[in-house]
N, C-alpha and C positions, 0 to 999 in steps of 0.2 A: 221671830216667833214662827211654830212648826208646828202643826195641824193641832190647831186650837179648835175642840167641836164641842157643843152643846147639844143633847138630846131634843128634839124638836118639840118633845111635851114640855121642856123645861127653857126656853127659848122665850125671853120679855120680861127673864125675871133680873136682870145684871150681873147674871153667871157670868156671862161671858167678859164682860167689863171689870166684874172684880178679880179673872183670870188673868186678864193682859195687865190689872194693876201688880198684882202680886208678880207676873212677871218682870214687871217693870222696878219694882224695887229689888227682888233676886241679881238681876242684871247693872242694876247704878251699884247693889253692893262690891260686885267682883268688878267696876270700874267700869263698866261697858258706858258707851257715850252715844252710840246709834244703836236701834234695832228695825229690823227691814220684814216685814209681814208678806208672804206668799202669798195672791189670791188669784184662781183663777177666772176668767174674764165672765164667764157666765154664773159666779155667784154673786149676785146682787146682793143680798142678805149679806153675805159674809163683808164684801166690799161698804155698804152701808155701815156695817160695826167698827171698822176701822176707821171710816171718817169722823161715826162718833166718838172715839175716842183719840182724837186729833192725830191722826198720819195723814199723808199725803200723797197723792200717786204721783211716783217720780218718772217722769214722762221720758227723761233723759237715759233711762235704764233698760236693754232689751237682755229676756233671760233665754238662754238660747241653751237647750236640751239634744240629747239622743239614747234611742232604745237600743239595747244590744243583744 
């Protein structure tokens, strides 16, 4: 999943929850078996929604960038 945002007035209502489900059923239809959520480290909120809706931080994973 790739920049999943909800408006902040509109944030507590399950927007967000019924986005990653609809994506989750879009993805099991074309076969997909994993999906990996991008978050970065200072969004708590965003980080919070994920564990709601059962991910897990994969401790084992470093993602390693550069600007060009």
């Amino acid at each position: 999943m790739y920049r999943l945002a909800v408006l902040p007035e509109y944030r507590g209502h399950g927007i967000a929850r019924r986005l990653v489900e609809a994506g989750h059923e879009r993805l099991r239809a074309k076969g997909a078996r994993r999906v990996t959520a991008l978050v970065a480290h200072e969004e708590a909120a965003a980080s919070a929604l994920w564990f709601a809706v059962g991910y897990a931080r994969d401790e084992r994973a470093t993602r390693f960038v550069t600007t060009l």
